[in-house]
N, CA, C and O atoms as a MOPAC input file, in Angstrom:
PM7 MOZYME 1SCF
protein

 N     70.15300 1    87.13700 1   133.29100 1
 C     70.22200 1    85.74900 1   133.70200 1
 C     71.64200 1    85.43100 1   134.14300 1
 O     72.54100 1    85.97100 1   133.49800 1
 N     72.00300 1    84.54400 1   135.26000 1
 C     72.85300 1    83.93600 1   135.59400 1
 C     72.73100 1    83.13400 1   136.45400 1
 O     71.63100 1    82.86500 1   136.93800 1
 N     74.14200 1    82.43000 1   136.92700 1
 C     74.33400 1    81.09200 1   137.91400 1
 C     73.43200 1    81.37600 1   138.80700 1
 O     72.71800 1    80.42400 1   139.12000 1
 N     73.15700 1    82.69800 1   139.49200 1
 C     72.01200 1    82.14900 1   140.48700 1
 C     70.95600 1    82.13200 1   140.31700 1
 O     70.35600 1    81.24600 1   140.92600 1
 N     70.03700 1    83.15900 1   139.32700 1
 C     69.32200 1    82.91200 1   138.59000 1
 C     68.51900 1    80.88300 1   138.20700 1
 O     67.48200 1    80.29000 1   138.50300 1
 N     69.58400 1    80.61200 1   137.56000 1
 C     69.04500 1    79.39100 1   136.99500 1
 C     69.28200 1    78.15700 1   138.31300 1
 O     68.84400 1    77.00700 1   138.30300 1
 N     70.00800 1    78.73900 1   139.26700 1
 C     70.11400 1    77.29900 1   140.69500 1
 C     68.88700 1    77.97900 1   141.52500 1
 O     68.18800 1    77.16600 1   142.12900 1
 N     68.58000 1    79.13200 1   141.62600 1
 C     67.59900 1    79.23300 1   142.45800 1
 C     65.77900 1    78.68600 1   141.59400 1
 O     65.00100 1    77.96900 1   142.22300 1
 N     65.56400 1    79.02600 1   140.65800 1
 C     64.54100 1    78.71600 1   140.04600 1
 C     65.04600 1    77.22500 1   139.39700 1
 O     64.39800 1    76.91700 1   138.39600 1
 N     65.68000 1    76.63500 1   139.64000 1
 C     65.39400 1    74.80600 1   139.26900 1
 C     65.25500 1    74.60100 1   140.72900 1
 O     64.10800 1    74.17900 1   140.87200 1
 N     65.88300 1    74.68800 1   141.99800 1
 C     65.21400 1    74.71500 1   143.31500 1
 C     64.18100 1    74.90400 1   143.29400 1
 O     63.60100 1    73.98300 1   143.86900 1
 N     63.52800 1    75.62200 1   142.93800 1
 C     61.97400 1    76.29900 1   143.17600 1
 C     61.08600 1    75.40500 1   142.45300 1
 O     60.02100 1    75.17500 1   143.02500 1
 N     61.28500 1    74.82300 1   141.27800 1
 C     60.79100 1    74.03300 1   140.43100 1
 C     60.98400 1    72.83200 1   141.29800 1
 O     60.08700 1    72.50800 1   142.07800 1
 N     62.34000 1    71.99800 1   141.19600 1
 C     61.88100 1    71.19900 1   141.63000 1
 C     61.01000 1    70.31100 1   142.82000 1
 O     60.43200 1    69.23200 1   142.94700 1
 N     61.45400 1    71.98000 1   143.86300 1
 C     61.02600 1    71.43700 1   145.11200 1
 C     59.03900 1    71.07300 1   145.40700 1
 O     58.45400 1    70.18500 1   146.02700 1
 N     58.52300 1    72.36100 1   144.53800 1
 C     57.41700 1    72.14600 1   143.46600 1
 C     56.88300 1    71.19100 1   143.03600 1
 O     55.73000 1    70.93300 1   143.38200 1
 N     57.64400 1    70.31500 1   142.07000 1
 C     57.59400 1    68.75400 1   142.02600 1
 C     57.47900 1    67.92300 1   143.30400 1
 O     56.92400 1    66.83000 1   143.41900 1
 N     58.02400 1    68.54600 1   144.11900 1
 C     58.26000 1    67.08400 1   144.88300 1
 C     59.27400 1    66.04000 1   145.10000 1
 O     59.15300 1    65.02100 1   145.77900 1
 N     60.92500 1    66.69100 1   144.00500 1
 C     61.74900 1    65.37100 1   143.82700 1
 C     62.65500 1    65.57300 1   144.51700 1
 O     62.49600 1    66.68900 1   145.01200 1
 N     63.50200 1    65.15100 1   144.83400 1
 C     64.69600 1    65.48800 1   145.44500 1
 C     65.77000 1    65.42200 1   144.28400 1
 O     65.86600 1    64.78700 1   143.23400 1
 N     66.74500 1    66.62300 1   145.12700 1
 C     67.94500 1    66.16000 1   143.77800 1
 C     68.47100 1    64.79600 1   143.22500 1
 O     68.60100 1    64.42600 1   142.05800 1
 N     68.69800 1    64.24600 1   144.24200 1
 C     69.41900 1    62.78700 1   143.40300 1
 C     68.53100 1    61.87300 1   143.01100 1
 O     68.92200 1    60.84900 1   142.45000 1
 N     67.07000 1    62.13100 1   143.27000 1
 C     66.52500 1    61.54200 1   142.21700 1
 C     66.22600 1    62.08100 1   140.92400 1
 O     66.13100 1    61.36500 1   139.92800 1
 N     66.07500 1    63.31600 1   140.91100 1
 C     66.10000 1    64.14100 1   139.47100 1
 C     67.14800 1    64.18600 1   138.45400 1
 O     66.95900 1    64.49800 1   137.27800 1
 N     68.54500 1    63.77200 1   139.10900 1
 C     69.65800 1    63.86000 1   138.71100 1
 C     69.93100 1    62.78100 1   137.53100 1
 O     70.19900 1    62.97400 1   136.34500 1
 N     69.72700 1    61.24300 1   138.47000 1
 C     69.24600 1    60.24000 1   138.17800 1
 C     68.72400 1    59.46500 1   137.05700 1
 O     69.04100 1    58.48200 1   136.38800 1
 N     67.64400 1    60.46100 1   137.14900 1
 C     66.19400 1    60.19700 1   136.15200 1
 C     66.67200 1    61.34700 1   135.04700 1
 O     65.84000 1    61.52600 1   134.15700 1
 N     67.66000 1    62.00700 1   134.97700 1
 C     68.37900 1    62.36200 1   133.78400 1
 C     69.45500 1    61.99100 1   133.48700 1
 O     70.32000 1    62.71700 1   132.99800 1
 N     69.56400 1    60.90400 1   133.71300 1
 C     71.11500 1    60.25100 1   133.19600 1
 C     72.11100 1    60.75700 1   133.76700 1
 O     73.14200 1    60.36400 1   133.22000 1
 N     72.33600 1    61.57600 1   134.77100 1
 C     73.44200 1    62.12900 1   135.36400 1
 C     73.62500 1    61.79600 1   136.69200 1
 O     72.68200 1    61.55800 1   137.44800 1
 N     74.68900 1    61.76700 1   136.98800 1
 C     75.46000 1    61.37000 1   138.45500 1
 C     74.82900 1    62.49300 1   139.30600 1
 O     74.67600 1    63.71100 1   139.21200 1
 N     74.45900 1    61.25300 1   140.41200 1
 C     73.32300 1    61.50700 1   142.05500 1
 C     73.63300 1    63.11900 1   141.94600 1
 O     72.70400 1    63.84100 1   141.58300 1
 N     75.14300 1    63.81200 1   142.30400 1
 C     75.12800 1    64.98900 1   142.84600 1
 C     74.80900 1    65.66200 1   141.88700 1
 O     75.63500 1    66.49600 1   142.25600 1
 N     74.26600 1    66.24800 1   140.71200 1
 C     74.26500 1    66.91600 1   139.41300 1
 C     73.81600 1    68.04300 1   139.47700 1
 O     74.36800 1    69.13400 1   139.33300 1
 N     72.10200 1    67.58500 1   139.84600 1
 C     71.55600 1    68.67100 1   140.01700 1
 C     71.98000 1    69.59300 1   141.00100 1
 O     71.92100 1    70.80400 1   140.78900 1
 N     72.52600 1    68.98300 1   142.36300 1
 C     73.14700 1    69.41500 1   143.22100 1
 C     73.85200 1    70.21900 1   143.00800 1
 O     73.65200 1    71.30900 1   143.54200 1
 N     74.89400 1    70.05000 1   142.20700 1
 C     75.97900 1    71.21200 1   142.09000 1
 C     75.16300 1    71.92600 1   141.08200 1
 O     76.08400 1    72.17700 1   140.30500 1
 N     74.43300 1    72.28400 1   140.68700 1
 C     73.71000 1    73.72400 1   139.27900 1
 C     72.78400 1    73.97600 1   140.78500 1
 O     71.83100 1    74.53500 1   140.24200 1
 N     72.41700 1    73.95800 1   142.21300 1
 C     71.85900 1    74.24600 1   142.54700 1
 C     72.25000 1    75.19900 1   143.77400 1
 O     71.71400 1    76.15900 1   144.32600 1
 N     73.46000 1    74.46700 1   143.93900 1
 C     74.93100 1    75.14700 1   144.71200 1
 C     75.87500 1    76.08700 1   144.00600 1
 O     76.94100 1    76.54500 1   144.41900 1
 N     75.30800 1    76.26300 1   142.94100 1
 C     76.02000 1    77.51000 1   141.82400 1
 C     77.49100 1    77.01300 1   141.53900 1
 O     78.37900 1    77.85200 1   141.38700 1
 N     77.86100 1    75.18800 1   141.43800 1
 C     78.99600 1    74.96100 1   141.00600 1
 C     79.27600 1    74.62100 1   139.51100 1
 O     80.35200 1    74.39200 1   138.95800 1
 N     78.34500 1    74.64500 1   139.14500 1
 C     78.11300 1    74.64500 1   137.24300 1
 C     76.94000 1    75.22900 1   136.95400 1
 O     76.04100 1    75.67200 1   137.66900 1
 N     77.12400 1    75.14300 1   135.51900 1
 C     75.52700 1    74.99900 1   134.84000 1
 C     75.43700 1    74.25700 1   134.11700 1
 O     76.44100 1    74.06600 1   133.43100 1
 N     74.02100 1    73.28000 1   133.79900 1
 C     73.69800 1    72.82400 1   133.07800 1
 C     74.12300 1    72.85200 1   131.61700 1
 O     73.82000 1    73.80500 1   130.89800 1
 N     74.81200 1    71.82700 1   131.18200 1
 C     74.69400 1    71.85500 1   129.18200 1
 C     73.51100 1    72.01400 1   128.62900 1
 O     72.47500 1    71.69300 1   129.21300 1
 N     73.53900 1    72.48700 1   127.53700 1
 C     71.97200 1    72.90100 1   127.21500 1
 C     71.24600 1    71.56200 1   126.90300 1
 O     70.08300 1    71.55900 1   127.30700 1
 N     71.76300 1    70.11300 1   126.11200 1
 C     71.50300 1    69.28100 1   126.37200 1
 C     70.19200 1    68.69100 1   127.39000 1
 O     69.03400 1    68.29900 1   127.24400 1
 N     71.34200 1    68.94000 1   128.67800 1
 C     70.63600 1    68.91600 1   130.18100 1
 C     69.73800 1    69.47200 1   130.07100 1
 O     68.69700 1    68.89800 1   129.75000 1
 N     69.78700 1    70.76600 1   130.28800 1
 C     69.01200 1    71.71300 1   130.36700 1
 C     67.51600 1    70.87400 1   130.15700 1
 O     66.60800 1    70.46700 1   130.88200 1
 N     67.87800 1    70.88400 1   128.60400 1
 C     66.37200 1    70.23200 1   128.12900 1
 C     65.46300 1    69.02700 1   128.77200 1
 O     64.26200 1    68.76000 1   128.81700 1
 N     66.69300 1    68.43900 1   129.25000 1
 C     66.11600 1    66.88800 1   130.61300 1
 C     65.98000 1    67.53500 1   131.42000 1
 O     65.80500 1    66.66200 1   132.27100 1
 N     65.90500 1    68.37000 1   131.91200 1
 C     65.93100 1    69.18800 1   132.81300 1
 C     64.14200 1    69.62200 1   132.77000 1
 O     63.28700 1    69.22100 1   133.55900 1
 N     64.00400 1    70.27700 1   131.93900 1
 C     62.80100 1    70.66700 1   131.76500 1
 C     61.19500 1    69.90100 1   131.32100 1
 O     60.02200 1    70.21700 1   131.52300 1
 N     62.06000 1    68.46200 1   130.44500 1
 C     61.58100 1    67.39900 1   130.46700 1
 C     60.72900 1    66.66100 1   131.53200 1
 O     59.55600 1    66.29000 1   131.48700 1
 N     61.77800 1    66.54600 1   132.61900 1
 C     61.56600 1    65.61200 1   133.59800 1
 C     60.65400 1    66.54900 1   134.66300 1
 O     59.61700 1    66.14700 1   135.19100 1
 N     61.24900 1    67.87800 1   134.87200 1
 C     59.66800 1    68.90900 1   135.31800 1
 C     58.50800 1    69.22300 1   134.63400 1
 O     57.73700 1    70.13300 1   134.93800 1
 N     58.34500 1    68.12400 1   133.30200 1
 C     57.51800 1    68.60100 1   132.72900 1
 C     57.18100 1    70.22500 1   132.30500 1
 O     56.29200 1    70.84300 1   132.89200 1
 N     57.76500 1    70.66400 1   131.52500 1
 C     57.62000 1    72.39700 1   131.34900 1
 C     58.13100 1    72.78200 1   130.13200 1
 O     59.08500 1    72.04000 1   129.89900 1
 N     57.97500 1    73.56000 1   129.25300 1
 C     58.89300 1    74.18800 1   128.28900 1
 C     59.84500 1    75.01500 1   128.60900 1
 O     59.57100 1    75.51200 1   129.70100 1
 N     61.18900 1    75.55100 1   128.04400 1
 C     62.06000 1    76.13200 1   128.77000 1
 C     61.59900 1    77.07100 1   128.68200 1
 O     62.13000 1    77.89400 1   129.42700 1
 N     60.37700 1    77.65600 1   127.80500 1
 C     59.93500 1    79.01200 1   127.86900 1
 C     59.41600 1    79.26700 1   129.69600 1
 O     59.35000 1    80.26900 1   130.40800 1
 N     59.16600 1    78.00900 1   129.88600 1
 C     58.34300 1    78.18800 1   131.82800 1
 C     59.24700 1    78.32800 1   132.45500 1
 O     59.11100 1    79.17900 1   133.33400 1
 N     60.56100 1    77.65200 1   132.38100 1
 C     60.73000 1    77.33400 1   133.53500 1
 C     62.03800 1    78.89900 1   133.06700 1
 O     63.20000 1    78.54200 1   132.87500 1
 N     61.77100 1    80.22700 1   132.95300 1
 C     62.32400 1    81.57100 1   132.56300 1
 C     61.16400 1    82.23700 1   133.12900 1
 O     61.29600 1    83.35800 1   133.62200 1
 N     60.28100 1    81.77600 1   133.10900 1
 C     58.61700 1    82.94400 1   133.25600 1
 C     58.47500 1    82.90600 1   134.65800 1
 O     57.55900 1    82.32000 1   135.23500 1
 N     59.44800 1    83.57600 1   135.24000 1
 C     59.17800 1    83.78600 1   137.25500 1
 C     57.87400 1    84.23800 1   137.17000 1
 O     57.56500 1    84.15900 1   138.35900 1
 N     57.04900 1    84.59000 1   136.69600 1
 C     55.72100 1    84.75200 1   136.72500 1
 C     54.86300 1    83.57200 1   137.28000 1
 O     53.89900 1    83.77300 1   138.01900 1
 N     55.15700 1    82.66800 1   136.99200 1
 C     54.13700 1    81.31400 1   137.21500 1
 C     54.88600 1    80.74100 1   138.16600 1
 O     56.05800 1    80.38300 1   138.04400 1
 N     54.08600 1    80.64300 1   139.27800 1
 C     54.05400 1    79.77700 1   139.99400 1
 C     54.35000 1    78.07900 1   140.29100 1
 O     55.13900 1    77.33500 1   140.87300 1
 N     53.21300 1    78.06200 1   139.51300 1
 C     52.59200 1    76.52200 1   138.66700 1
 C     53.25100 1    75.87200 1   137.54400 1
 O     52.63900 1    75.05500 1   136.85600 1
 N     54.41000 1    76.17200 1   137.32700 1
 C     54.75200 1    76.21400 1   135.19300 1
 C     54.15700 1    74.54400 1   134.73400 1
 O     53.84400 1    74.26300 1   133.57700 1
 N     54.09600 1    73.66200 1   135.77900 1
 C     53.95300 1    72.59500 1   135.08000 1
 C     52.21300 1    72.50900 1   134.72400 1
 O     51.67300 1    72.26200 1   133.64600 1
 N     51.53800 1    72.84100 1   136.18300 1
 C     49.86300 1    72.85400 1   135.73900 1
 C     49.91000 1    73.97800 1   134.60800 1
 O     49.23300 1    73.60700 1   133.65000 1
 N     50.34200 1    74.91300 1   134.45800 1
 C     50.16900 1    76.04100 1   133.08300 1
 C     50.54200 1    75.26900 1   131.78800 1
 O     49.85100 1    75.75900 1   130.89500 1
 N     50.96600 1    74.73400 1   131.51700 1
 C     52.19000 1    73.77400 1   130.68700 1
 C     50.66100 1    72.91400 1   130.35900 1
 O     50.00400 1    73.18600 1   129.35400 1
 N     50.30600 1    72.06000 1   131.16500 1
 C     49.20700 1    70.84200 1   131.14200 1
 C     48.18900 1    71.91200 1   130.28500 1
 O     47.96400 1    71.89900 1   129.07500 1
 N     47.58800 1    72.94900 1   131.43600 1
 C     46.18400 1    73.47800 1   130.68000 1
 C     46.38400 1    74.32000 1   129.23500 1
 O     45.46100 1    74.85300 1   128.62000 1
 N     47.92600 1    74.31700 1   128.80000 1
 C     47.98400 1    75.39000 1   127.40300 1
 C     47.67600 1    74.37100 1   126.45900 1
 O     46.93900 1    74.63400 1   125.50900 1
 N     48.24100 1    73.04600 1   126.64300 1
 C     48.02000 1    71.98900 1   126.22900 1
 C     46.57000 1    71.49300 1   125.98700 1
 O     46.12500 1    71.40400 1   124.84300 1
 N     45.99800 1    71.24100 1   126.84800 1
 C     44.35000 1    71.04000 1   126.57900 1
 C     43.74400 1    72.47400 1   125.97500 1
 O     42.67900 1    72.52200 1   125.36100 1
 N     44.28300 1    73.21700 1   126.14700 1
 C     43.55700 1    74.55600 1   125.20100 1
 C     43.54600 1    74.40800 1   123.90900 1
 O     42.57300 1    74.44100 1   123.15600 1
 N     44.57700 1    74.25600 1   123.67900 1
 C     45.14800 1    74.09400 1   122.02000 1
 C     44.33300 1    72.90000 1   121.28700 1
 O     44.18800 1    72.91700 1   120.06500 1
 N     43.78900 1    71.82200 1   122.12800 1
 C     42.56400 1    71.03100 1   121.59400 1
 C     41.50100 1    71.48800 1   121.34100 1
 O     40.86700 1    70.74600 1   120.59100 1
 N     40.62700 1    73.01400 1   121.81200 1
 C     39.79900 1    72.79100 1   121.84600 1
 C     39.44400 1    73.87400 1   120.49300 1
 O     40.30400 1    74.62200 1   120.02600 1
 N     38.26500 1    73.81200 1   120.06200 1
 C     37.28300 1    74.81900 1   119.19000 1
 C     37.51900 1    76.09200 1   119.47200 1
 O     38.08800 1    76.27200 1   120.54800 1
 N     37.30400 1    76.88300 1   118.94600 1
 C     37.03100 1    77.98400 1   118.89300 1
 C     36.12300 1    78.66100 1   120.15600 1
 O     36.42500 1    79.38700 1   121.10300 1
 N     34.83500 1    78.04500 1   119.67600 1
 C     33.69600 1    78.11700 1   120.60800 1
 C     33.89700 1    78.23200 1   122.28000 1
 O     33.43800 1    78.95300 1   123.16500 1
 N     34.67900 1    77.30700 1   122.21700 1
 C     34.82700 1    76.75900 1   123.62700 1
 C     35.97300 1    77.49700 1   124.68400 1
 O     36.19200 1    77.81800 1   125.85200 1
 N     36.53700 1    77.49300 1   123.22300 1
 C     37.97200 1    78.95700 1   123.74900 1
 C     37.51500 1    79.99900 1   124.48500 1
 O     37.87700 1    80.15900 1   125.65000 1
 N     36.88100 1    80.60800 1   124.02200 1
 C     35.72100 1    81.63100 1   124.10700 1
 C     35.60100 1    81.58100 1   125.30400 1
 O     36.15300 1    82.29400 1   126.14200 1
 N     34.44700 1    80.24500 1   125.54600 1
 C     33.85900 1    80.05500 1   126.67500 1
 C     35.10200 1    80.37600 1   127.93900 1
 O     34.93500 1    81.11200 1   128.91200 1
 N     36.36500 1    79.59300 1   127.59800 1
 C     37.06200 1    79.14800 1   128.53200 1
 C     37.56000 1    80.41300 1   128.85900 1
 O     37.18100 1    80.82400 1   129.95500 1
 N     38.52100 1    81.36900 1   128.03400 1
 C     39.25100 1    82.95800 1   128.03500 1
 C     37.98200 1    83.77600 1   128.95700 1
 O     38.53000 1    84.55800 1   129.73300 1
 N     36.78000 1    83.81000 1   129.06300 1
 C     35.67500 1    84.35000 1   129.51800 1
 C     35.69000 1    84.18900 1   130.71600 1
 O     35.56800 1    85.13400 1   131.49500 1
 N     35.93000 1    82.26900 1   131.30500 1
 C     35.86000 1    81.81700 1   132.52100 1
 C     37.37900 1    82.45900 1   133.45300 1
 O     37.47500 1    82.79700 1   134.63300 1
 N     38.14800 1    82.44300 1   132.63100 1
 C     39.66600 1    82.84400 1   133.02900 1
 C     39.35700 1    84.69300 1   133.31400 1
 O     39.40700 1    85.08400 1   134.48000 1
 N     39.12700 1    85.46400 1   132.46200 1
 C     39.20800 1    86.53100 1   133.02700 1
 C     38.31900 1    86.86600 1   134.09500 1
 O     38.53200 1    87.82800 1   134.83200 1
 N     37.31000 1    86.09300 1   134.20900 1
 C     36.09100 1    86.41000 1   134.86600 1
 C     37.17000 1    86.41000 1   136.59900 1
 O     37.47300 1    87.27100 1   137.42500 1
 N     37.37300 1    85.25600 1   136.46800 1
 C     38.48500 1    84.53000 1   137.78200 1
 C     39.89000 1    85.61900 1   138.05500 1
 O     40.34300 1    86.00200 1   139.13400 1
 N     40.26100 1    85.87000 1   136.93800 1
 C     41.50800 1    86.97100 1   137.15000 1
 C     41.06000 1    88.16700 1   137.86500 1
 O     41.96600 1    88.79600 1   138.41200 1
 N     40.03200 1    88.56500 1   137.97100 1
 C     39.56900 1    89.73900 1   138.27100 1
 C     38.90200 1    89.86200 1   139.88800 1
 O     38.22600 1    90.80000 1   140.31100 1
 N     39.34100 1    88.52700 1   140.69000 1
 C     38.38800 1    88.68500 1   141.32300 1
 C     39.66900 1    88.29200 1   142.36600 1
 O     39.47600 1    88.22100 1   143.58000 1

C-alpha cells in the first residue's frame, strides 16, 4: 500500500458514487480542496478522515482495500441484509449466488 495506491482507489470510489471532490470534502468537514490533494498524491488522509472517508462512501475500510469489488458500496448494503436473515434463507440465497457466479 501507498500514496498512490490510496489516491487512485478513493478516485475510483468516489467517482462510483457520483460526487465530486469538493463536495465530498465538504460533507467531511474538510476544506473544498481535501480530497483533492489525497487524490493528487499531496497527502494522506488522517486515519480519523480516513474513516469519513469511508463513511460518506458508505463502505467499511475493509472495502474500500478489496480492489476486488467493483461495487464496495452495493456489497456493503447486501452483507448487511444477509446478516438479517435465517439460516434457511441463507441457504437459499449462497445457492442463488453461486448458481449466478458460475455462469
Amino acid at each position: 500500500m501507498n500514496e498512490e495506491f490510496i489516491a487512485e482507489r478513493l478516485l475510483q470510489l468516489r467517482q462510483t458514487k457520483g460526487a465530486s471532490a469538493r463536495d465530498m470534502s465538504l460533507s467531511i468537514g474538510q476544506n473544498p480542496n481535501y480530497i483533492n490533494h489525497i487524490e493528487n498524491r499531496k497527502m494522506l488522509p488522517s486515519m480519523r478522515a480516513f474513516f469519513y472517508i469511508c463513511e460518506y462512501l458508505n463502505i467499511t475500510p475493509l472495502n474500500f482495500f478489496d480492489v476486488g469489488s467493483s461495487q464496495p458500496e452495493q456489497l456493503n448494503d447486501v452483507m448487511e441484509n444477509l446478516k438479517k436473515l435465517d439460516e434457511k434463507s441463507l441457504s437459499y440465497i449462497a445457492g442463488i449466488v453461486k448458481e449466478l457466479a458460475c455462469k
